[in-house]
C-alpha positions in Angstrom: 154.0 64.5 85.7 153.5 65.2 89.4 151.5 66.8 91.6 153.4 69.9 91.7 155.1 69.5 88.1 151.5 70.6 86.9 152.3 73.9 87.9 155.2 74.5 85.2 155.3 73.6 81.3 158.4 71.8 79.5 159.7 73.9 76.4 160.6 70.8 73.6 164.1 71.7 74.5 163.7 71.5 78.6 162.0 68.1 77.9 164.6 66.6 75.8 167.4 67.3 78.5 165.6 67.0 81.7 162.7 64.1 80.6 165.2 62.1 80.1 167.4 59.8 82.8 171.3 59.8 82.4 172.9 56.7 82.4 175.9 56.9 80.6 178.5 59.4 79.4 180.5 59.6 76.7 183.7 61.6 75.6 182.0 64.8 76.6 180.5 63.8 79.8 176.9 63.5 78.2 174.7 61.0 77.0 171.0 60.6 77.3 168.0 58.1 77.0 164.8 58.2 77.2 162.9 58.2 80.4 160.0 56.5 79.2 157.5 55.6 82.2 159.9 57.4 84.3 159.6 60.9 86.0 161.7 63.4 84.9 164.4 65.0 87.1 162.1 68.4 87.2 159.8 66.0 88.8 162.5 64.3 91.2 162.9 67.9 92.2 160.0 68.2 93.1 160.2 64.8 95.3 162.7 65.8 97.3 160.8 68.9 98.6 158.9 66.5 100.3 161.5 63.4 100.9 164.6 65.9 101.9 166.9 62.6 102.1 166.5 61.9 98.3 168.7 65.5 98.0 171.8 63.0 97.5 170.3 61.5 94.8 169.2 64.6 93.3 173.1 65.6 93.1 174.0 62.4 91.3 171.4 63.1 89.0 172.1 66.7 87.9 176.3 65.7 88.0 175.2 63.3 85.5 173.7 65.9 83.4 176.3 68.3 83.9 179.5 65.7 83.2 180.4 66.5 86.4 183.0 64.6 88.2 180.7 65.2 91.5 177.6 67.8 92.7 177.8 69.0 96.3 174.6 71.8 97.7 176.1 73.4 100.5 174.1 76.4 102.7 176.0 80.1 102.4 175.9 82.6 105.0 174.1 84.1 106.6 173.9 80.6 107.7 176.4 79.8 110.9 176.9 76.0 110.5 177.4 74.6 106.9 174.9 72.2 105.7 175.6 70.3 102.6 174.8 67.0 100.2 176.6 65.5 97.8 177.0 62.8 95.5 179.0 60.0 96.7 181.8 61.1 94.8 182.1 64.2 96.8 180.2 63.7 100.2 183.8 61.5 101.3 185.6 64.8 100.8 184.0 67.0 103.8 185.0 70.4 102.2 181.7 71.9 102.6 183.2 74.7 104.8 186.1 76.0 102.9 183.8 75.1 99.6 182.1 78.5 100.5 185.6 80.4 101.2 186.6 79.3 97.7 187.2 82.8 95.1 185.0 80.8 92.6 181.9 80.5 95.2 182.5 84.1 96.3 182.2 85.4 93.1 179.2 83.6 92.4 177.2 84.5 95.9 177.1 88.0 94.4 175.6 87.2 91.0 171.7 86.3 90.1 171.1 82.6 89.9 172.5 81.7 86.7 174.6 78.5 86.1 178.5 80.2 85.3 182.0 78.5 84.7 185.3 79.4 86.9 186.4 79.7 83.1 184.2 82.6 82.3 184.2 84.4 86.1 188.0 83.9 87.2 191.2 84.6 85.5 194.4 82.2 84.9 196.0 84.3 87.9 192.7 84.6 89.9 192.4 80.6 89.8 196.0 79.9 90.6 196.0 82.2 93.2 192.7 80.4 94.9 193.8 78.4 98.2 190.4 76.2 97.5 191.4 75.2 94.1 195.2 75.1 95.1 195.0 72.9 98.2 192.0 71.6 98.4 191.2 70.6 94.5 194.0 69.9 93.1 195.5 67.2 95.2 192.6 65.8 94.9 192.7 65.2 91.1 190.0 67.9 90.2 190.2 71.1 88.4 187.1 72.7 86.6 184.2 74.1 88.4 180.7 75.1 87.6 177.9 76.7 90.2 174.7 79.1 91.0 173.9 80.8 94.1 170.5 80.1 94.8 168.5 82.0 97.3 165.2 80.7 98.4 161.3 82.8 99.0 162.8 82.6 102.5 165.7 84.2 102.2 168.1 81.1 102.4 171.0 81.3 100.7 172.1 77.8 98.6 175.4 77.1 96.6 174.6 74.8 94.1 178.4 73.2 92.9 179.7 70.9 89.9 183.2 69.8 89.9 185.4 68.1 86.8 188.6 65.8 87.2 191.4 67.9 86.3 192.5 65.1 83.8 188.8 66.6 81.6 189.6 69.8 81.8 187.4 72.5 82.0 183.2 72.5 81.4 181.7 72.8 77.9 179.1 75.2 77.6 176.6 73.0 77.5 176.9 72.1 80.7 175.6 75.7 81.8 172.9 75.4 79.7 171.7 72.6 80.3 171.3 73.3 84.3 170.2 76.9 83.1 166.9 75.0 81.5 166.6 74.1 85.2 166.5 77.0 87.3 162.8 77.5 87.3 162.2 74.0 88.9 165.3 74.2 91.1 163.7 77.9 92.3 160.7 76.2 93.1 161.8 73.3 94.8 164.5 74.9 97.3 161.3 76.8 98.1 158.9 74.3 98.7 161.7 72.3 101.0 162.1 76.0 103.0 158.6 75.8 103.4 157.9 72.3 104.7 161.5 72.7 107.0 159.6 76.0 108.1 156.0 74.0 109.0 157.6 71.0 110.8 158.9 74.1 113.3 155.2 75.2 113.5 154.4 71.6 114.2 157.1 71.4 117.0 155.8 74.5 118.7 152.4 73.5 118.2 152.9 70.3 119.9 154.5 72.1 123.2 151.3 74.3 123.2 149.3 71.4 123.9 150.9 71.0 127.0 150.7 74.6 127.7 154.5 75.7 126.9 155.7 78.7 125.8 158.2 78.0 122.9 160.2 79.8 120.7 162.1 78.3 117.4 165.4 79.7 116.7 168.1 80.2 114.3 171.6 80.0 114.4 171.8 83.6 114.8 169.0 83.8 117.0 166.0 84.9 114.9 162.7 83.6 116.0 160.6 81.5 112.9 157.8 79.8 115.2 156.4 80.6 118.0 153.1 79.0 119.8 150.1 81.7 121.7 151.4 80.6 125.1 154.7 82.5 124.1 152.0 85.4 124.2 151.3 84.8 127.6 154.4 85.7 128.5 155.2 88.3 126.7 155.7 91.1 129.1 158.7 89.0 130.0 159.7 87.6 127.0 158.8 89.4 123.8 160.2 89.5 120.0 161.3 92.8 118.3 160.5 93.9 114.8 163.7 92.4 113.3 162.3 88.8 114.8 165.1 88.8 117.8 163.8 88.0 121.2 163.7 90.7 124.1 164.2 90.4 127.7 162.8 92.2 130.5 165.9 92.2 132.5 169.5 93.5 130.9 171.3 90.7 132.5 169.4 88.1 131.1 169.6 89.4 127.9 173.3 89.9 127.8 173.2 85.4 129.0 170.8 84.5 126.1 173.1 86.6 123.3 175.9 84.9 124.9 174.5 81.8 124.6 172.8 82.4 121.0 176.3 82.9 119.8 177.9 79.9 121.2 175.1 78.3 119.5 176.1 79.6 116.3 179.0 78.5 117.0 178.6 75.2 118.0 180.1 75.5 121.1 176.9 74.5 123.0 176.6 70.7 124.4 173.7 70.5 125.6 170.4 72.2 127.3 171.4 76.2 128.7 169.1 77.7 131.4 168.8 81.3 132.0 167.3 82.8 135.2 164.8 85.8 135.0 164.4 87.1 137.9 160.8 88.6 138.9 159.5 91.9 138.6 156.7 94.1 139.5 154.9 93.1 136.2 155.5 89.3 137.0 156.7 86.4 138.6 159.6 85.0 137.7 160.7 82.9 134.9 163.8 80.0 133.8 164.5 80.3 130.0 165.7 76.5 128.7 167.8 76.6 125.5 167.7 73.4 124.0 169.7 72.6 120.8 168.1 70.6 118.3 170.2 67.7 116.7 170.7 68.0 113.1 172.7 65.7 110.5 174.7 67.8 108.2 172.3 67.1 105.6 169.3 68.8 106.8 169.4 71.8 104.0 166.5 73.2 104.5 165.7 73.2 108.5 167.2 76.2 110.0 166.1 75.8 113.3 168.8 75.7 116.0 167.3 75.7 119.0 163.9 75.8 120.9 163.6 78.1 124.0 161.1 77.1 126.7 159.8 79.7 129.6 158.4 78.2 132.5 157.5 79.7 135.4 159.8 78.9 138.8 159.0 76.5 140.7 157.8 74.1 137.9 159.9 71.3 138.3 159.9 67.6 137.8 160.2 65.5 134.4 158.1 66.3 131.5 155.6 64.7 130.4 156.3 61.8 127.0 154.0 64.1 124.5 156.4 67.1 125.5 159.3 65.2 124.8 158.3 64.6 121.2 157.5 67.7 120.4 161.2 68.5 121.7 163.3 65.9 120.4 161.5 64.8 117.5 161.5 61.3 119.3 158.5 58.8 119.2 155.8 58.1 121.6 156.6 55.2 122.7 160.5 56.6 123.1 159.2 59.1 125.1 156.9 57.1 127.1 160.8 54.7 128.0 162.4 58.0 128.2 159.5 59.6 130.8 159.5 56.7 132.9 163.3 56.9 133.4 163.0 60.0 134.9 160.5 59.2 137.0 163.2 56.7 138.8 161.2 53.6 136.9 163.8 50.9 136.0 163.8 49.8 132.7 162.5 46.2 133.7 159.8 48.1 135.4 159.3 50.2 132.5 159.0 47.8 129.7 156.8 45.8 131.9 154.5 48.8 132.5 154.1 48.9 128.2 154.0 45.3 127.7 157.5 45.4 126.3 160.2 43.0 125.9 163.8 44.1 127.3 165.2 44.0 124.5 162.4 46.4 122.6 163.1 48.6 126.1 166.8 49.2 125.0 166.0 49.8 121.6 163.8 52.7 121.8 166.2 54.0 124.6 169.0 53.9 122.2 167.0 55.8 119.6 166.0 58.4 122.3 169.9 59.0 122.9 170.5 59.3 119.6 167.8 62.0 118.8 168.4 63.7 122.0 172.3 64.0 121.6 172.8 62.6 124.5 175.5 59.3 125.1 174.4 57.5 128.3 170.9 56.7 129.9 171.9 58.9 133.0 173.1 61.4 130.6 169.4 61.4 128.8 167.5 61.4 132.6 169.6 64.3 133.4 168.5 66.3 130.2 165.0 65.7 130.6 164.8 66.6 134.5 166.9 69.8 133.5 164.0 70.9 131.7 162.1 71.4 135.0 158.4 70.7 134.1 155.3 69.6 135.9 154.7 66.2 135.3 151.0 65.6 133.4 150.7 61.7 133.6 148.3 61.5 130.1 149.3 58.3 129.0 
């Protein structure tokens, strides 16, 4: 058993369905061997707390046990932009927003977390009368469907979703119960992931406190979950109220940074947004930077959306390359390509600098566009000298 799997006991029952690996299915949809050396799926869970791209795998796994035709986790609201995995039986289908619409995931977003059939929650008339199961399922070839709404420690909100070809009818009971065995490991391991999402935010303002930045971690609908001790510094500027929101000093500036949260939550925003605020009697002032992060579709657990930088006016020029990783995720020696750029180095002159080939140049260049969202180099110098920083040469 794992590390973590020490902290929970198998009933003989629990062990005989989940210490076991599907690999076939019969008639019913079910079919079991024997894991042997193997971990069991508990422990797989477990896994992907830490290794958030096994997830996929994860949702073949549990389909298989479930004689499903396909398993999709897909985030609810509050949650503005829909995050899901699949298995490669669904993930080709891109439903995940009107997955959540659905009557059948409605009516279970309301209910404890407890593995329940369309058959027993909606009627003949209630299913037929479903747009979701209508126009988006049936054409498709699939019919019965099986889910729990999950909601993690942090308050995130999960639908966990089996679906059957229409041509096998609906699930057996079985199939409930044998994903009910698996709710106490499922609990624990959307929690862990919310909890490891939630410390690489810590590490990402942590980082921009080394270089003395005051940064904010937001969500989608603009609730702060990390923050660094520089953001105190500036707090009779910039402060966050008791329901976690931030607070301006100047009404104007507020109204900009709700307008912009919102286009965020949205997804309306391309790139960096920078909000004056003007100075005061109680201090100088200050140019707010809204920076998007870039997330795949698949990153359940990390509800970040954006980190919001304060710097004081007057700061300008490129940051420096241990800023940018702390910003865009992006490696150090990415940044260091990245930095130089906007110093007005030419590539040539900045490979040559790190005792790099050309062709390693471009590479990490390419990466750095990719994790910054951006499509062109000029398009990537321009984001970094938007973010107005003193450059710290510590490299």
């Amino acid at each position: 058993m794992g590390k973590l799997g020490a902290y929970h006991s198998h009933s003989p029952r629990l062990t005989a369905i989940i210490g076991a690996s599907p690999v076939r299915t019969g008639s019913d949809g079910f079919g079991l061997r024997p894991a042997g050396e193997e971990k069991s799926l508990a422990d797989r869970l477990y896994d992907a707390a830490v290794r958030p791209e096994s997830w996929g795998e994860i949702c073949e796994e549990l389909a298989a046990l479930a004689g499903a035709f396909g398993c999709a986790i897909v985030s609810l609201p509050p949650s503005r932009r829909p995050r899901l995995v699949a298995s490669a039986a669904l993930a080709s289908f891109d439903m995940d927003e009107g997955l959540a619409d659905g009557a059948f995931a409605k009516k279970l977003s309301t209910l404890p977390f407890l593995f329940q059939r369309d058959l027993d929650l909606l009627s003949a008339p209630e299913r037929e009368a479903d747009p979701f199961q209508t126009q988006v399922l049936r054409p498709r070839g699939l019919g019965g469907q099986m889910g729990a709404a999950l909601t993690t420690l942090f308050g995130q909100r999960f639908l966990l979703y089996f679906v059957r070809r229409e041509e096998d009818g609906g699930f057996p009971s079985e199939s409930c119960e044998a994903l009910n065995l698996l709710r106490q490991d499922l609990e624990r391991a959307f929690s862990l992931s919310a909890l490891f999402a939630l410390g690489q935010a810590q590490s990402t303002v942590k980082a921009l406190q080394a270089v003395g930045l005051p940064a904010f971690v937001l969500t989608d609908d603009g609730g702060v979950i990390a923050s660094n001790e520089e953001a105190g510094r500036v707090a009779s500027a910039v402060s966050v109220r008791a329901d976690s929101r931030l607070r301006l000093r100047h009404t104007p500036s507020q109204a900009e940074l709700e307008a912009a949260i919102a286009a965020l939550g949205n997804q309306r925003v391309p790139g960096l947004i920078s909000i004056p605020l003007p100075a005061t009697a109680d201090g100088p002032a200050y140019i707010l930077n809204l920076i998007p992060t870039k997330h795949r579709r698949e990153a359940l657990f990390d509800r970040s959306s954006a980190i919001l930088l304060v710097s004081a006016v007057g700061q300008v020029g490129p940051p420096d390359a241990n800023l940018l990783c702390g910003l865009f995720n992006i490696t150090l020696s990415e940044a260091r390509i990245a930095s130089d750029l906007a110093r007005g180095l030419t590539l040539s002159e900045s490979a040559a600098k790190h005792g790099l080939t050309i062709a390693s140049a471009r590479t990490y260049v390419k990466r750095a566009l990719q994790k910054t969202g951006t499509e062109k180099q000029s398009e990537l110098v321009a984001l970094i000298l938007s973010i107005g920083f003193n450059f710290r040469d510590h490299l």
